[in-house]
N, C-alpha and C positions, 0 to 999 in steps of 0.2 A: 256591557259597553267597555268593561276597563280589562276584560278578557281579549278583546278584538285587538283592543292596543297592545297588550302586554305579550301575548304570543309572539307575532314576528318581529318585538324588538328583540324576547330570548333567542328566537330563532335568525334573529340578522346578527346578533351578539357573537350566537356559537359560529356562525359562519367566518365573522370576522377572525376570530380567536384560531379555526381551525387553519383559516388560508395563511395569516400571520406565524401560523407552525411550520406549513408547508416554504412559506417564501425561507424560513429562516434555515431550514433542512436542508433549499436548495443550496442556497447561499454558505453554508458550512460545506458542503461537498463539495462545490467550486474553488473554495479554499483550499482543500483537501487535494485535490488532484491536483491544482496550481501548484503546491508546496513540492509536490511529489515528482510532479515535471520537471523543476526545476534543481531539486536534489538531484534528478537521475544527467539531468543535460549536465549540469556540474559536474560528477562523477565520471561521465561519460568526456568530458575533454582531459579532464585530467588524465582518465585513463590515455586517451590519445595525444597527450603531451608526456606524459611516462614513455610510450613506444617509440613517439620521434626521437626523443632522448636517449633511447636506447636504455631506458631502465625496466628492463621485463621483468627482473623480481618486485621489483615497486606497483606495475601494472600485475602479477598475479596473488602478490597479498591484498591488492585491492576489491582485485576478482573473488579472490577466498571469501574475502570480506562479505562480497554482496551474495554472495553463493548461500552461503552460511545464515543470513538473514533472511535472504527470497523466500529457502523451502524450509527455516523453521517457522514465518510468515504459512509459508503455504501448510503445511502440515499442522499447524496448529487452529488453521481457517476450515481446512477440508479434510482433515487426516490423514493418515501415512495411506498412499495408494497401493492395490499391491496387482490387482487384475487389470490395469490397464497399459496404454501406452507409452503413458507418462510416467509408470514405477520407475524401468531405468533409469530414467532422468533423475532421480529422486536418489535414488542407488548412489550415482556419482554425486549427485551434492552429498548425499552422508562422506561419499572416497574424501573429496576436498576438504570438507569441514574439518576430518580426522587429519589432515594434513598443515591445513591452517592451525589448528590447534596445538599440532607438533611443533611447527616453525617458532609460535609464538609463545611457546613455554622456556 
């Protein structure tokens, strides 16, 4: 009798415990991309208030900036690509980085 009982509390238990993981997973990614949106929409007027302004070197140190972050992000997530389409692309952020790097020494 006290086996009938005690099973599907363990098993309503773990179900609670697992769904209470999941809602919280969700809820941190939410956060995450929220954060992320709003760093970029930021970044992203400023850069287009540097252009009104007429300050392009302030708009492409900023560029550097994000350049330099995106593909050592990206290459540290997926690795340095080399047979694909998107090597180029990767090519040039190394060109920039080594350029930002220059400027800012």
């Amino acid at each position: 009798m006290k086996t009938k009982i005690i099973v599907p509390v363990v098993l309503l238990t773990i179900i609670a415990v697992l769904g209470g993981l999941l809602v919280r997973e969700v809820v941190l990614r939410h956060r995450a991309a929220r954060g992320q949106m709003q760093f970029e929409t930021a970044v992203f007027v400023q850069l287009y208030q540097n252009l009104d302004r007429g300050e392009v070197d302030a708009a492409k140190r900023r560029l550097g900036a994000l350049v330099t972050v995106q593909s050592d992000a990206y290459v540290s997530y997926f690795g340095r690509d080399t047979d694909t389409k998107f090597a180029p692309m990767l090519a040039q952020a190394d060109t920039i980085k080594a350029q930002v790097a220059a400027i800012s020494k």
